[in-house]
C-alpha positions as CSV (number, residue, x, y, z in Angstrom):
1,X,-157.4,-49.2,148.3
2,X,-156.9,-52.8,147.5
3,X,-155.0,-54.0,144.2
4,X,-157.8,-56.7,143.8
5,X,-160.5,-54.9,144.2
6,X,-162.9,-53.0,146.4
7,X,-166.7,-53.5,147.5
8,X,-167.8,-49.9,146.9
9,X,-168.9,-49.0,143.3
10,X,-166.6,-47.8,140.9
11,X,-168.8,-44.2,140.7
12,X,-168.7,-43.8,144.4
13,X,-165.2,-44.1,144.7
14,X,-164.0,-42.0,142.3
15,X,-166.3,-39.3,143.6
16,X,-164.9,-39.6,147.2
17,X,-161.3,-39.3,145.7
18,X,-162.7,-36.0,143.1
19,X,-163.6,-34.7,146.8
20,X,-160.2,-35.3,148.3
21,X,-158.0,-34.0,145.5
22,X,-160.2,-30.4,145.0
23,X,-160.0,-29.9,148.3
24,X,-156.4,-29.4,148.1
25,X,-156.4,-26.6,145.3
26,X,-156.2,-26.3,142.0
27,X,-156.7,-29.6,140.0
28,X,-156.1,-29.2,135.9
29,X,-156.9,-32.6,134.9
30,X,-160.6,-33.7,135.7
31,X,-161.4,-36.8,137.4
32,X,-164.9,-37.0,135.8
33,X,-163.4,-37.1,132.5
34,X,-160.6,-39.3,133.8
35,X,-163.2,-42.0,135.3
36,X,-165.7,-41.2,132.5
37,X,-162.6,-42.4,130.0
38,X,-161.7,-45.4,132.3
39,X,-165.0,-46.5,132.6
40,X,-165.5,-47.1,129.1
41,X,-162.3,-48.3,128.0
42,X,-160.9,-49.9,130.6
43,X,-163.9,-50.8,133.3
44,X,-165.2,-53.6,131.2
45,X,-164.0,-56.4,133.0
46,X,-165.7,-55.2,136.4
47,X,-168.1,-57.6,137.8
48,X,-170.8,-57.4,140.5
49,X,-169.2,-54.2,141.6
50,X,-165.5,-55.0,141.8
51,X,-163.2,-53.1,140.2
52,X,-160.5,-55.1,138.4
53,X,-156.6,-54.5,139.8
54,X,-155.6,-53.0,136.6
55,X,-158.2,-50.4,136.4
56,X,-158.1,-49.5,140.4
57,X,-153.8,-49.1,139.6
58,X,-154.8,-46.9,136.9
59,X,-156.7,-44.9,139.5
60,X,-153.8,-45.2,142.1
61,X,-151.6,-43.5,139.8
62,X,-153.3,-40.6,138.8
63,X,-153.8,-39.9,142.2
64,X,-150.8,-40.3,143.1
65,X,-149.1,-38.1,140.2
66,X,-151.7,-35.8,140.8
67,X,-149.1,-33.5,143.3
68,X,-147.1,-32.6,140.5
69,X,-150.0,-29.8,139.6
70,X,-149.6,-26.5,141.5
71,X,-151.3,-26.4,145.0
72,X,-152.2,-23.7,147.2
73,X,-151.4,-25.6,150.4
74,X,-148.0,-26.0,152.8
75,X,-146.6,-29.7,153.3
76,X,-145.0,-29.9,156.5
77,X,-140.6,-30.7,155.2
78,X,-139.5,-34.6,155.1
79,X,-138.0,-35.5,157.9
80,X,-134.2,-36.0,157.6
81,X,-131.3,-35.7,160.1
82,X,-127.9,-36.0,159.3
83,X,-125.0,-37.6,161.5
84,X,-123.5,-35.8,163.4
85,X,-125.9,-33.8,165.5
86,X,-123.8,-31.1,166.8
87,X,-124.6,-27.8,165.7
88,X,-127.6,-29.4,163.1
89,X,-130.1,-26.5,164.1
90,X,-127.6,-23.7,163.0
91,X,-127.1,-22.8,159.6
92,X,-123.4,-22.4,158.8
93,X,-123.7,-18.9,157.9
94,X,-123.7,-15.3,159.4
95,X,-126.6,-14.0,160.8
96,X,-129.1,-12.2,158.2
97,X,-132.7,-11.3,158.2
98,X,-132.2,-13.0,154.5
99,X,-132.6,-16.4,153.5
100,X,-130.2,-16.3,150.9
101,X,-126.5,-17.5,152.2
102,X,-124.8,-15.9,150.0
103,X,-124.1,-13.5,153.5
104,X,-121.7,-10.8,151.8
105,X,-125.5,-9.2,152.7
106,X,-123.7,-9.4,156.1
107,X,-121.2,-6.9,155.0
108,X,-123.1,-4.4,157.5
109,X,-122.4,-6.2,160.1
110,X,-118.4,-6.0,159.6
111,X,-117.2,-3.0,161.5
112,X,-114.0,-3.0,159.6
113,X,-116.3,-2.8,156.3
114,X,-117.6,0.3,156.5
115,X,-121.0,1.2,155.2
116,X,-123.3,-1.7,154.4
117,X,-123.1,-3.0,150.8
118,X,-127.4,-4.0,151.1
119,X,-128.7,-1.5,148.7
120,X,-132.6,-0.1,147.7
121,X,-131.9,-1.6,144.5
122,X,-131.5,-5.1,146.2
123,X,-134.4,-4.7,148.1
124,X,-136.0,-3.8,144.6
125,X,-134.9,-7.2,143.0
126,X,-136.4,-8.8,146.5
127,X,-139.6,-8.2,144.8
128,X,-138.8,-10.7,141.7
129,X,-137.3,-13.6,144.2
130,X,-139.8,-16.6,144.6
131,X,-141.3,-16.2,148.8
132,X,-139.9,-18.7,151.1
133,X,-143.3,-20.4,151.4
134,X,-143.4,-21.1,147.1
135,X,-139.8,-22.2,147.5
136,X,-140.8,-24.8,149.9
137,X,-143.9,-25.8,148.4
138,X,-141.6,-26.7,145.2
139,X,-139.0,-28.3,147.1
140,X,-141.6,-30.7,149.2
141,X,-144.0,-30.7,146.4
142,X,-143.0,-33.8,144.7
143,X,-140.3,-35.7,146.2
144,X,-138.7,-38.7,144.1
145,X,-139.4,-42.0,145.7
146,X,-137.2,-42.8,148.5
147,X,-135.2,-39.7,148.5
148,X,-135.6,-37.9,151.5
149,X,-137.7,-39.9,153.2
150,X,-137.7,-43.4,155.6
151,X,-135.2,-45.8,157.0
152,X,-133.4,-47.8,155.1
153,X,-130.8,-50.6,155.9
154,X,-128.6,-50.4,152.9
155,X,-127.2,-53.4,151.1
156,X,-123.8,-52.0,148.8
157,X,-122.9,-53.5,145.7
158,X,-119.5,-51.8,144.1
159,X,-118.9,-52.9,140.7
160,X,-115.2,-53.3,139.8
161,X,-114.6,-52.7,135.8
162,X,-111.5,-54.5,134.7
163,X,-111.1,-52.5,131.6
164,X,-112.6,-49.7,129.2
165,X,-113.6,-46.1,129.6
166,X,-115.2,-46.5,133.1
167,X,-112.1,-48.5,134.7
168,X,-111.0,-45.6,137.5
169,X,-107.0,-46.2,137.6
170,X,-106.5,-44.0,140.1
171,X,-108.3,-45.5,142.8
172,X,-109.2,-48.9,143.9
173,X,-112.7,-50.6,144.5
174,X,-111.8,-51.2,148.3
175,X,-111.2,-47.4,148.5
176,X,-114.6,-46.7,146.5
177,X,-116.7,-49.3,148.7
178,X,-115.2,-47.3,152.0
179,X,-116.4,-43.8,150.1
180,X,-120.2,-45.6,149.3
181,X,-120.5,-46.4,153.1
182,X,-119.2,-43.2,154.0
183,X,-122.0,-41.6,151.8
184,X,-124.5,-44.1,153.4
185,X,-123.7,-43.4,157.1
186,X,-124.2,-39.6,156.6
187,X,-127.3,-40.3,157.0
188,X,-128.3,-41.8,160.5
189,X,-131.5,-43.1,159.6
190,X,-129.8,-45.3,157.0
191,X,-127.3,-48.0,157.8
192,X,-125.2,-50.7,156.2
193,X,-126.2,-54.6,156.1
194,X,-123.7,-55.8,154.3
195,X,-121.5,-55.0,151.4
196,X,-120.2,-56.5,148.0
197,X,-117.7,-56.2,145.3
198,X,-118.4,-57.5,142.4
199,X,-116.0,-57.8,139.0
200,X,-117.5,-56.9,135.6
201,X,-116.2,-56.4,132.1
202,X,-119.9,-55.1,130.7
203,X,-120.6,-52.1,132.8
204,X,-122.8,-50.7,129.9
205,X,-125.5,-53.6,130.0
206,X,-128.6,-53.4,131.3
207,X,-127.9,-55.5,134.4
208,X,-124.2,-54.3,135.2
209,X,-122.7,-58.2,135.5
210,X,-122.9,-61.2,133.5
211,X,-125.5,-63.6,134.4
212,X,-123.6,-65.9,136.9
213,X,-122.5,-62.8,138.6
214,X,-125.9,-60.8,138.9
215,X,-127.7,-64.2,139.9
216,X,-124.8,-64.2,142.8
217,X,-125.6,-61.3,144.0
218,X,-129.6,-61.6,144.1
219,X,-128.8,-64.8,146.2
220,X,-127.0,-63.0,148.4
221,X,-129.2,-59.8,148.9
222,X,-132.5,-61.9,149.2
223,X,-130.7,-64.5,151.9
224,X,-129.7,-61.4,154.1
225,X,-132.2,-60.3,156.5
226,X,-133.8,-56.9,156.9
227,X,-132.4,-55.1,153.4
228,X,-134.8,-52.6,152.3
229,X,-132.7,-50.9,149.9
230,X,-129.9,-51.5,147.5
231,X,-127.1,-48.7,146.6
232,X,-125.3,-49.5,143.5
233,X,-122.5,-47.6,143.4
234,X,-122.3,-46.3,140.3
235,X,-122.7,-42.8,138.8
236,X,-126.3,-42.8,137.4
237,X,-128.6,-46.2,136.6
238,X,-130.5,-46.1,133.6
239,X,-134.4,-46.4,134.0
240,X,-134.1,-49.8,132.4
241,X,-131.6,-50.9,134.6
242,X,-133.6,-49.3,137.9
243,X,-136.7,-51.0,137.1
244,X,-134.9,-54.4,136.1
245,X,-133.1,-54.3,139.8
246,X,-135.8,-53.8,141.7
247,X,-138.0,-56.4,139.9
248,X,-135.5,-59.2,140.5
249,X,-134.3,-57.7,144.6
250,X,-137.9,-56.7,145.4
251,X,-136.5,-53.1,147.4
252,X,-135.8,-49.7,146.5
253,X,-132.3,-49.4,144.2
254,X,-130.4,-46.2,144.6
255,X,-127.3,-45.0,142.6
256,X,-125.0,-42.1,143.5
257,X,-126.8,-39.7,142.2
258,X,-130.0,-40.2,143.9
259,X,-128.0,-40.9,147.3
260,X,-126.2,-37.7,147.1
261,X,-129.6,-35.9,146.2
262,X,-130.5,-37.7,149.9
263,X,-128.0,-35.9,151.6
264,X,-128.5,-32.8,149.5
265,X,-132.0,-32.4,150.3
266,X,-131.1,-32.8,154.0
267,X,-128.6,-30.5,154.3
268,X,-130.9,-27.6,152.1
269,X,-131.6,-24.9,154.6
270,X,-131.8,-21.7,151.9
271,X,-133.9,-20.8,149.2
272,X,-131.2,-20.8,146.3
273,X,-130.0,-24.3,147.6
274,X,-133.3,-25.8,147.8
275,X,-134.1,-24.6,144.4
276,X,-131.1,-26.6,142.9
277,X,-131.5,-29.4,144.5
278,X,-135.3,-29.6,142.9
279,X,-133.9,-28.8,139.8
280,X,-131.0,-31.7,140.1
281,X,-134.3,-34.1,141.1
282,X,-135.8,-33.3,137.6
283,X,-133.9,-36.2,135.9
284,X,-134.7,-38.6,138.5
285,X,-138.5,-37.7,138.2
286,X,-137.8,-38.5,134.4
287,X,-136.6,-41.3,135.3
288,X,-138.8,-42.9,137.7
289,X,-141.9,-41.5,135.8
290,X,-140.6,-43.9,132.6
291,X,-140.9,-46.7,135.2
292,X,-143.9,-46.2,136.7
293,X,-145.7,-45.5,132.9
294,X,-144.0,-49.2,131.7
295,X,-145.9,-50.9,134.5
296,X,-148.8,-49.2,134.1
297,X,-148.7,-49.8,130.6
298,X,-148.5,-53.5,131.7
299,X,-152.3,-53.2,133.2
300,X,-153.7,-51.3,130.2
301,X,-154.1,-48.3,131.8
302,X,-151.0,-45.7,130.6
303,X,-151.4,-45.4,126.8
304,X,-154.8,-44.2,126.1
305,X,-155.9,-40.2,126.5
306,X,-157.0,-38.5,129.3
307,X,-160.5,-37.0,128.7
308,X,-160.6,-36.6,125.8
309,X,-157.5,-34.3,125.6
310,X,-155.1,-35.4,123.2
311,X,-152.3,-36.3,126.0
312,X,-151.9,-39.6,126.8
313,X,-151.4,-39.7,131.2
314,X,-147.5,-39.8,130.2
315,X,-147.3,-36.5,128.2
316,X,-149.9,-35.0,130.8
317,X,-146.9,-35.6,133.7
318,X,-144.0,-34.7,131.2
319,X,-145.8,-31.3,130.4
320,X,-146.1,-30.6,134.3
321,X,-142.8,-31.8,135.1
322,X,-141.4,-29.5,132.1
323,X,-143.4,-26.7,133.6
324,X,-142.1,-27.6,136.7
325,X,-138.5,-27.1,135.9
326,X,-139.2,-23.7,133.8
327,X,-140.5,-22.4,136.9
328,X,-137.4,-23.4,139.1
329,X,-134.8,-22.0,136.6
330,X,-136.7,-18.9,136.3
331,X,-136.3,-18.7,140.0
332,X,-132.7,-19.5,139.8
333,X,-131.9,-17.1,137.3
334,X,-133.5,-14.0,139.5
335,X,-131.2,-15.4,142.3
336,X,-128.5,-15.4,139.9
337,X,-128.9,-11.7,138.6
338,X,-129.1,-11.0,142.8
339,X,-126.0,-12.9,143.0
340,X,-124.3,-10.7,140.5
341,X,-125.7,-7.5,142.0
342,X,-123.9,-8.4,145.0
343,X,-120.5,-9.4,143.2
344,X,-120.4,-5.9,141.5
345,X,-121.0,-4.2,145.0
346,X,-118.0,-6.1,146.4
347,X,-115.9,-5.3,143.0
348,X,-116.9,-1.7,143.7
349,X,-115.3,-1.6,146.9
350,X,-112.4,-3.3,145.7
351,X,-112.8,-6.4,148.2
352,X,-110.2,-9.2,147.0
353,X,-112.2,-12.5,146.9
354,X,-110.2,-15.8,147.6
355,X,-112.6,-18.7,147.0
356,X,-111.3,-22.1,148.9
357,X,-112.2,-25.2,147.3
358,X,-112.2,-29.1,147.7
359,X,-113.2,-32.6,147.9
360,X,-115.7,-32.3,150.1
361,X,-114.8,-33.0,153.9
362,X,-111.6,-31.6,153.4
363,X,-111.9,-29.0,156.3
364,X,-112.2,-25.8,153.5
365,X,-115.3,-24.6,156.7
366,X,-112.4,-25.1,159.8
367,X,-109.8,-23.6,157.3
368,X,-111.6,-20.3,156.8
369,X,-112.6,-20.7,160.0
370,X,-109.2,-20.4,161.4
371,X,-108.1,-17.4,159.0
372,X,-110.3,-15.3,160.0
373,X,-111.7,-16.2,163.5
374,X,-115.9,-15.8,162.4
375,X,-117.5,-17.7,165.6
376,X,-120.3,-17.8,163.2
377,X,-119.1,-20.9,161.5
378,X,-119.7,-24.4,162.6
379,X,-117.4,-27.0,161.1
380,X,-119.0,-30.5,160.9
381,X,-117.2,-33.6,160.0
382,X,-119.7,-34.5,157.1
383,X,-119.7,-35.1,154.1
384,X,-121.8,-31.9,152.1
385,X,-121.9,-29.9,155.3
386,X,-122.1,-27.0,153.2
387,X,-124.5,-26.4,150.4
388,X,-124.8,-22.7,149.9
389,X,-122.3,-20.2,149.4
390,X,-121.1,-17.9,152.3
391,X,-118.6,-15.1,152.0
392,X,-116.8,-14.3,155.6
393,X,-113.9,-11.2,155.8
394,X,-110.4,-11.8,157.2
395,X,-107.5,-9.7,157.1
396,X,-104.1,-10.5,155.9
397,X,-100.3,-9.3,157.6
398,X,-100.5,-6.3,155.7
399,X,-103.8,-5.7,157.1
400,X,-105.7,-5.8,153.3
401,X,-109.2,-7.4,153.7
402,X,-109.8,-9.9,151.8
403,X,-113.9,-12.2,151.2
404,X,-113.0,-16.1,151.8
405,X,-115.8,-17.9,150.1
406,X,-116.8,-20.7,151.4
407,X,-117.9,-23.2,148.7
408,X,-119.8,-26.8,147.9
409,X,-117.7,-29.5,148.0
410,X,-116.7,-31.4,145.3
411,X,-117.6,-35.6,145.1
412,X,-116.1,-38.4,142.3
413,X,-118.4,-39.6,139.4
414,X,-121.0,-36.8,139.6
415,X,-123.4,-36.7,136.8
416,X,-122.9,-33.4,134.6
417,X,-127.0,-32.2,135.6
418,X,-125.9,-32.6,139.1
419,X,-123.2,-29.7,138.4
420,X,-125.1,-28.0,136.1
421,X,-128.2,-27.2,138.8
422,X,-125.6,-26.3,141.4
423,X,-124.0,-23.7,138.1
424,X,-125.4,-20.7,140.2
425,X,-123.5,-21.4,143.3
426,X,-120.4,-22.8,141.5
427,X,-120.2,-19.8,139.1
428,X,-118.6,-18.0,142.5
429,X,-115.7,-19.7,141.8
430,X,-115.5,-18.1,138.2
431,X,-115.2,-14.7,139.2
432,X,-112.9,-14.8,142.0
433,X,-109.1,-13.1,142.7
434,X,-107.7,-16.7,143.9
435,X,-108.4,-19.7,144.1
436,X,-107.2,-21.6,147.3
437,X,-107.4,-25.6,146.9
438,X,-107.9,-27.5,150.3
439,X,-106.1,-30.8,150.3
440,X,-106.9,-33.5,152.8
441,X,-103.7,-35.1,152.7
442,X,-104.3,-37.7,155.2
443,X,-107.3,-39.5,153.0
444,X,-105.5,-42.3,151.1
445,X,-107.2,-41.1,147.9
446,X,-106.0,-37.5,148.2
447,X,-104.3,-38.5,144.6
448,X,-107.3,-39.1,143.3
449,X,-109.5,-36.3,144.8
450,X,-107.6,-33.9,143.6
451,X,-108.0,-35.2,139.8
452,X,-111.6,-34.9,140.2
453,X,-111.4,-31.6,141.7
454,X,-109.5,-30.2,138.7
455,X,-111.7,-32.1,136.5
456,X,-115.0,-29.9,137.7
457,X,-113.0,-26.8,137.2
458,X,-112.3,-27.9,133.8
459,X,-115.8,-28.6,133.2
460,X,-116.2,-24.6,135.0
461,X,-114.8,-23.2,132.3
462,X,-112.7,-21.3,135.2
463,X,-109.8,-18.8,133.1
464,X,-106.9,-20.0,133.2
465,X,-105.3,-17.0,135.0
466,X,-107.2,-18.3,137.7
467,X,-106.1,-22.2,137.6
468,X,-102.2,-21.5,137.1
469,X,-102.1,-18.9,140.5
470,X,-104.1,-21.4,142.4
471,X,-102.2,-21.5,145.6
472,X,-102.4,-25.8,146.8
473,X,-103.3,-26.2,150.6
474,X,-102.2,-29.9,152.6
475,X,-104.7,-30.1,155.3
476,X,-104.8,-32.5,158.5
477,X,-100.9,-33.1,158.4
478,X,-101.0,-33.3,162.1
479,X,-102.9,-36.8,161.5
480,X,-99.2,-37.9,159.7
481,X,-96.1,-38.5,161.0
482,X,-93.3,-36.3,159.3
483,X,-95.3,-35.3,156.4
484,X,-93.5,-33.4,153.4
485,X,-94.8,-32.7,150.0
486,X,-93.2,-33.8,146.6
487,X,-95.5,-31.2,144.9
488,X,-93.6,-27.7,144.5
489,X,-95.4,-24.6,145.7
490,X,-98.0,-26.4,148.1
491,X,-98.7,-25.0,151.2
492,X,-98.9,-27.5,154.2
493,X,-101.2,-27.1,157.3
494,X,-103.1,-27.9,159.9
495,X,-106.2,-26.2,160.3
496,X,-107.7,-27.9,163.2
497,X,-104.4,-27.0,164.9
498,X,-103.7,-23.8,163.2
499,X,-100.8,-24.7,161.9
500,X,-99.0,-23.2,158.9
501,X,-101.2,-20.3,158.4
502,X,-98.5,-17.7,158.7
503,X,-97.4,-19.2,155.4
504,X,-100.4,-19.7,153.5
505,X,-101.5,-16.3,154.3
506,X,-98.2,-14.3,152.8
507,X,-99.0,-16.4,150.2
508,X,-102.4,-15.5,149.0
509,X,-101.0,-11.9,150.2
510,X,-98.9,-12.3,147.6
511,X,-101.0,-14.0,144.6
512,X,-104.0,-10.9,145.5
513,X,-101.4,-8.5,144.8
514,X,-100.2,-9.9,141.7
515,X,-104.0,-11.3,140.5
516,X,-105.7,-7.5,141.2
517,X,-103.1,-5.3,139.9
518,X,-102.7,-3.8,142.8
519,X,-99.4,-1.2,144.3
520,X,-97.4,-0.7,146.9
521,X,-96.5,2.9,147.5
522,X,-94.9,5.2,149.5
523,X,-97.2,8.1,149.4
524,X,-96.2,11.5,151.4
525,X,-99.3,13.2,152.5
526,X,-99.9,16.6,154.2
527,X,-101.0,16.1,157.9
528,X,-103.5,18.7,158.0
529,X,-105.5,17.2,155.1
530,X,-107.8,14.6,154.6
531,X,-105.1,12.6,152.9
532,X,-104.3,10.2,155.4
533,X,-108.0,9.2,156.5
534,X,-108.9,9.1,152.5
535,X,-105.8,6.5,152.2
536,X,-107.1,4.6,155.4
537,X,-110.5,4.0,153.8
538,X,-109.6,3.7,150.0
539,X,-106.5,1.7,150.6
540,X,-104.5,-0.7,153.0
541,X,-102.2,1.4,155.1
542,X,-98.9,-0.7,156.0
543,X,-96.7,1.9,157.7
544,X,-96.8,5.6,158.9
545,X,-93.9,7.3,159.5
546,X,-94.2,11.0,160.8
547,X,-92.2,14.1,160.2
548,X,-93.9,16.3,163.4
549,X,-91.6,19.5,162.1
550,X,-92.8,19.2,158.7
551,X,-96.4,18.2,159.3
552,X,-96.2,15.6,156.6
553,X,-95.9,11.5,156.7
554,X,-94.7,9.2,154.2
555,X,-97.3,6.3,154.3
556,X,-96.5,2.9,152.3
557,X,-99.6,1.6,151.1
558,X,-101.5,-0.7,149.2
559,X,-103.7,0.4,146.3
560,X,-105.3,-0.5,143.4
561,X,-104.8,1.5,140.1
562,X,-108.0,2.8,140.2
563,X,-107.8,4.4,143.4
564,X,-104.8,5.5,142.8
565,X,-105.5,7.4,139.9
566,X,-108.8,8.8,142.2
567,X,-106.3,10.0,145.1
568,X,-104.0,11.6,142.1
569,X,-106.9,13.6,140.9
570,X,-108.0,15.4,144.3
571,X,-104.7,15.6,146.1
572,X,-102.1,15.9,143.9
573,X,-103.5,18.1,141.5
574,X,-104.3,20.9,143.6
């Protein structure tokens, strides 16, 4: 419809659009009453059946908030595809009839596992989870602007803080610039223009730089062709700011946060982590929604009630976004209570779990890859490859099983919201045996990476039993000549290569031991009971030696406390 106006009749119009929008489901906020309201207060100016541009934006935008309310129907997924292509189709976890990815479900499916750990009672709490079609309709429902969607050739601006709380000292703003583009070429329907770094002493102000700076750098942007957006790369605009931007560029303006969300949203292939990522888009909605309102408000058409219902249009779409979010955290916390149903059943059976963590690209995927030979996982040189949790079994020398969880990797000058929606997954970390940090030493801000890393496991809460046996991995050193580490205790490898591993597997050997209270025994059993095959299924058998004239063995072993006090009770007592 045309901002100046439009030759059909104000009544007629609005009628074709009540048509329109019903037909699409349910629709809580009536159009008659919203035209009925328009008409009289803000339809005065219409002449000779034109509609002025104010009143027909007014219109525009209530249609166009109007997908925020629930609908019945199924919106075919944004497109998005992610560089590179390799492998895209395949989700990086282990087969499963179950869209979750947390695959320790998969546990049948591991010979050496015994007896599946996919209980009736998990089947029961299948009944509480959201269906895949909901999920989607909430995850496509109501996209921000220009996440998820489009090309886009990207003009960067870094801004380089000489001083103060946001200065980053262990970095530079040549080495954040190359992280922005690498962030930006993720993507291969976006690509980089050109590229600025820009000195600033007042970050906190509305417009980032001083005047003779920011008028710089809108010279600049409008005199290079073909820019469509702008990435500022900063951890999180203010609305203000946003709207301020865009006014004086004239394109879309992203910060990290909504870029991150970009890649987030098209690397979602499960329920739980398209449900977070809607959740992390709630701020941005927020955001935007304060935007859009002060233009409106501009035209006359935001600040008045709708129908006579005591919500002005602004407190109609921060009720529906509010119910919005309650629904998606009540869906998060059901997957939450599934995730700890399947933690207890792996406690139960006295799995060790070893959760590897890192800056993300750091090769955690091709390191667990390597350790325990699942053909199931598809590295991918990318940033956010992996999004959901997956839990894969390896075994270690002493042939203990142990669940590697493979977890989200971790990115510099994240908002807190951002961590908090991805809590569920994250929250794996808490209750792990060990924690294995993955370390690509061959990045020249490996320093730096790993102070942000131990920064979100600060912000975890994680025990500190946990964070002082945390075994230190150096990855990629076969991309360095000679490399040796100045840091006591790390463990260096080469995943891709499979170098190293020998080590870094007696060491988290060693660390399980210690972390689960586990014992090693030498246990001598009577051969013509069921002593030795309850020890091979209760317990890591190490050694066997057997005394054929005696009918007995002496078998060292590795056992927990609790077992041991179970194998006490119906052998030894006897």
């Amino acid at each position: 419809m045309p901002a100046g106006g439009s030759t059909a009749p104000p009544l007629q119009q609005v009628a074709l659009q009540r048509r329109y929008f019903e037909s699409a489901g349910r629709i809580s906020v009536s159009l008659k009453d919203v035209h009925t309201d328009l008409q009289q207060q803000r339809f005065s100016s219409c002449v000779g059946g034109k509609t002025s541009g104010g009143s027909m934006k007014t219109l525009r935008f209530v249609h166009s908030r109007l997908p925020l309310l629930p609908r019945s129907c199924h919106r075919p997924a944004a497109a998005c595809r992610l560089l590179p292509t390799s492998h895209r189709g395949q989700p990086p976890v282990l087969p499963s009839s179950r869209s979750l990815a947390l695959s320790a479900s998969s546990l049948k499916n591991w010979k050496d596992l015994g007896s599946s750990s996919h209980t009736e009672e998990e089947d029961e709490e299948d009944g509480d989870l959201l269906e895949e079609t909901e999920v989607e309709e909430l995850f496509q429902q109501h996209v921000p602007a220009g996440v998820g969607q489009g090309q886009h050739r990207v003009f960067i601006v870094h801004p380089d803080v000489k001083w103060g709380s946001k200065k980053q000292y262990l970095t530079t703003a040549e080495l954040m610039m190359a992280e922005a583009e690498g962030l930006v070429n993720t993507l291969d329907n976006w690509t980089v223009v050109d590229k600025i770094i820009l000195s600033t002493k007042t970050p906190e102000k509305k417009k980032i730089f001083g005047k003779g700076n920011f008028q710089l750098l809108t010279e600049k942007i409008r005199q290079t062709p073909g820019v469509t957006a702008v990435f500022v790369n900063v951890e999180r605009l203010h609305s203000v700011s946003e709207r301020e931007f865009e006014e004086a560029w004239g394109v879309k303006v992203f910060d990290r946060y909504s870029v991150v969300l970009h890649i987030f949203r098209c690397n979602a292939r499960t329920r739980e982590a398209k449900l977070q990522i809607s959740l992390a888009e709630i701020p941005l909605l927020r955001s935007r929604l304060k935007n859009d309102m002060a233009d409106l408000d501009q035209q006359g058409g935001g600040a008045r009630y709708i129908g006579g219902s005591g919500e002005t249009l602004y407190e109609v779409q921060q009720r529906l976004l509010k119910e919005r979010e309650t629904r998606i955290r009540l869906a998060l916390e059901r997957l939450r209570k599934k995730r700890h149903l399947l933690r207890s059943q792996r406690k139960h059976r006295e799995f060790p779990i070893v959760s590897v963590l890192g800056y993300t690209n750091c090769g955690k995927t091709t390191l667990i890859k390597a350790l325990t030979g699942d053909s199931g996982l598809q590295p991918r040189n990318q940033l956010f490859a992996t999004l959901d949790v997956t839990v894969h079994a390896g075994q270690l020398p002493s042939h203990m099983t142990v669940l590697y969880v493979d977890t989200i990797g971790f990115l510099s000058q994240l908002p807190h919201q951002l961590i908090d929606s991805f809590s569920a997954t994250l929250e794996d970390i808490v209750h792990s045996d060990l924690l294995v940090h993955v370390r690509d030493v061959s990045h020249p801000e490996t320093v730096n990476q790993k102070a942000n890393v131990l920064d979100v496991l600060k912000k975890l809460q994680i025990p500190p039993r946990l964070l002082g046996s945390m075994i230190e991995v150096h990855n990629k050193i076969d991309l360095l000549d000679s490399y040796e580490s100045s840091e006591p205790g790390a463990v260096l490898i080469s995943a891709l290569q499979q170098r190293g591993l020998d080590e870094l597997q007696k060491a988290v050997e060693q660390e399980v031991v210690t972390s689960t209270g586990k014992q090693i025994l030498d246990l001598r059993v009577n051969l013509s009971s069921p002593q030795l095959s309850w020890l091979y299924k209760e317990a890591t058998v190490q050694d066997v030696q057997v005394n054929a004239e005696e009918g007995s063995a002496v078998v060292k072993v590795i056992i927990s406390a609790a077992a041991h006090g179970r194998y006490k009770k119906l052998f030894e007592s006897r």
